[in-house]
C-alpha positions, -999 to 999 in steps of 0.1 A, spaced: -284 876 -8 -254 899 -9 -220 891 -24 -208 863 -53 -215 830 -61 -191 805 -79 -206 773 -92 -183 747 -86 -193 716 -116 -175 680 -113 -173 650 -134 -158 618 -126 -152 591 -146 -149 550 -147 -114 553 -156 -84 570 -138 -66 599 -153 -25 601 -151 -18 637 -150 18 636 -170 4 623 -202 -26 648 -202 -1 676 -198 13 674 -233 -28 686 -245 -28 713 -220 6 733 -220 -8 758 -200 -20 741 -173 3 740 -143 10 707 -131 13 693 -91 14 655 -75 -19 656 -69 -38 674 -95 -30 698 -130 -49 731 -132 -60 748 -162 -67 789 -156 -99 801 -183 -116 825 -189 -127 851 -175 -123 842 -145 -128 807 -136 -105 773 -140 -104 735 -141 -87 712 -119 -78 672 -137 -74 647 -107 -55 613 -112 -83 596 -95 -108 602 -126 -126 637 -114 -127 667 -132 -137 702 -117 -145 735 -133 -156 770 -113 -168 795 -130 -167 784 -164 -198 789 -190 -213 756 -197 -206 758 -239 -164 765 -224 -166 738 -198 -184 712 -223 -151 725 -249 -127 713 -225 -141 679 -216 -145 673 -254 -106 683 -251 -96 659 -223 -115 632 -244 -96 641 -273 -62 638 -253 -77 605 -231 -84 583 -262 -106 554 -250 -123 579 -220 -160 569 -214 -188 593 -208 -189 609 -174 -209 584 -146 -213 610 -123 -218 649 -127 -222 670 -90 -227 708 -85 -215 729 -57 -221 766 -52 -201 788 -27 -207 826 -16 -181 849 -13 -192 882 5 -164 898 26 -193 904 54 -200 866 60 -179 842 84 -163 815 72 -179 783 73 -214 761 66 -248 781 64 -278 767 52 -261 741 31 -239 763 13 -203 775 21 -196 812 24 -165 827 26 -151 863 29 -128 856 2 -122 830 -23 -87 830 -32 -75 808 -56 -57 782 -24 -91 781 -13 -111 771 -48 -83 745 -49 -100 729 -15 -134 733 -24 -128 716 -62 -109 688 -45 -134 680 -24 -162 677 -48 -141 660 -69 -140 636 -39 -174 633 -34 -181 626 -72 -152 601 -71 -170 582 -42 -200 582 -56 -188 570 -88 -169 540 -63 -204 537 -42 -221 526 -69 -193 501 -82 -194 485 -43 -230 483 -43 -231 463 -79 -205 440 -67 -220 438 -28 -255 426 -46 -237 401 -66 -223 384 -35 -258 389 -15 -271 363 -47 -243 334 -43 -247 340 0 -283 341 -4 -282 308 -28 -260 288 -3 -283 297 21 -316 285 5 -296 249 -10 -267 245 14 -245 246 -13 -225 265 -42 -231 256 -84 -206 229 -95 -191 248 -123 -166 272 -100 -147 291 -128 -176 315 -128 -169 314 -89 -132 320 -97 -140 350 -118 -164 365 -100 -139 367 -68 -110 376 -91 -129 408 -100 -141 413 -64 -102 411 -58 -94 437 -84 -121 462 -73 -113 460 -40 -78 468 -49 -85 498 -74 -114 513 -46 -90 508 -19 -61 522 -41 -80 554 -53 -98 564 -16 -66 565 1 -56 595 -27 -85 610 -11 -63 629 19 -63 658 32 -42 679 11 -11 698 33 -25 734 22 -47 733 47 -17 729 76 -7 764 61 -40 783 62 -58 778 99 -91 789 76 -84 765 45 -86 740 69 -117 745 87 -134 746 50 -121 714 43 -134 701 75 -167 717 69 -167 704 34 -159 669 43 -184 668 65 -209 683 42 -206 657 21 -202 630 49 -174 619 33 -153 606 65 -185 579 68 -192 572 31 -156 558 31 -158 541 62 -194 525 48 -171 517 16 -145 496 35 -171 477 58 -187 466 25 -160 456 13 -142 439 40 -179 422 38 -178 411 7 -141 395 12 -156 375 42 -187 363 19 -159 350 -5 -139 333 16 -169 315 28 -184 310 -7 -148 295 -16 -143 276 12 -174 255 5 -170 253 -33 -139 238 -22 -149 211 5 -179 201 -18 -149 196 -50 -132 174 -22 -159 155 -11 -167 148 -47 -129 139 -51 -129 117 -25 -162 98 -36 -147 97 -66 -120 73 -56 -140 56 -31 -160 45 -63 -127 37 -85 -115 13 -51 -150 -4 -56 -145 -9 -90 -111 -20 -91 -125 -47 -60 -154 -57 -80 -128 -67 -112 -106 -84 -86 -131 -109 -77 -147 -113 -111 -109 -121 -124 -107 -149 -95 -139 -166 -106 
């Protein structure tokens, strides 16, 4: 096969990166809204996105491993990487742009057009990271559905209960938060061919129905809470209420044994 190919490497990790804070370990870098870019050598570079994803292209893997050990250096508290994906992309000025057997192939790679392709693989390892978190907390809820199913009913002790949807609250929140980062970026209205490779890319990765997959399983799992919560509560009031049916007894029964 005729021409180049760059290896395009992301990470992404549990916990969100803010870009300002990092910049102080990387003077160099040059820093945007939406993502801070470190050039190395020879020829390759690393993009740092806010939404936890790191992407390097053309970077030997002793450099590449260097600079993550850097970033972990300047993210105190950063855990290891939950999701590593590889990308490769021919440039050979005889191609046409676009999608052939599974890889992309450009006539040239200029450095506006790296920036696409790194973004979206930094996308695609960022939702995969956020797949796996949905899927965790969709099986949770499958258990308390599945259990109210079987006994008609939710465990007494509801603070787990409580927890549990606080959490589902808070993930839903961050997932929901960190996806809609995930746009396209307005390069693309400036370059008729960036934008058709970050169409093809998008679609490569089936990224437009992994996210819409993401917010039906969430929007799932809210309606499985509310449910769950909503009989957790009526059984608390039914309890309540038998509770000072029993206490009306009682105070009848002393009545009458006071009158004999």
């Amino acid at each position: 096969m005729a021409g180049r190919i760059h290896q395009f490497r992301a990470v992404a990790f549990v916990e969100n990166l803010p870009l300002r804070p990092l910049a102080a370990s990387f003077p160099k870098a040059k820093l945007t809204p939406r993502h801070m870019f470190q050039t190395l050598q020879p020829e390759g570079g690393m993009y740092i996105y806010p939404f936890g994803a790191v992407v390097t292209y053309d970077v030997p893997a002793e450099q590449r491993e260097a600079e993550l050990a850097r970033l972990h250096e300047a993210r105190p508290g950063l855990t290891t990487e939950v999701v590593r994906e590889d990308y490769s992309v021919l440039e050979d000025p005889d191609c046409q742009t676009g999608i052939h057997d599974g890889m992309l192939q450009v006539d040239r790679l200029t450095p506006a057009r790296a920036g696409i392709v790194a973004l979206t693989v930094a996308q695609s390892a960022a939702m995969e990271y956020y797949e796996r978190l949905v899927d965790q907390l969709f099986e949770r809820t499958a258990k308390l559905v599945d259990r109210l199913e079987r006994r008609g009913t939710v465990p007494m002790r509801t603070r787990p209960l409580h927890r549990f949807i606080g959490e589902a609250i808070a993930t839903r929140t961050e997932v929901l938060a960190v996806l809609h980062l995930l746009d396209k970026p307005d390069e693309t209205w400036e370059d008729p061919a960036m934008d058709r490779i970050y169409d093809d890319l998008r679609a490569e990765f089936d990224l437009g129905d992994r996210f819409t997959a993401l917010e039906t399983k969430l929007r799932s799992v809210q309606e499985s809470l509310e449910v769950v919560l909503d009989v957790a509560r009526d059984r608390r009031l039914v309890l309540l209420e038998a509770a000072i049916v029993l206490l009306i007894v009682v105070e009848l029964l002393l009545s009458l044994v006071r009158l004999k």
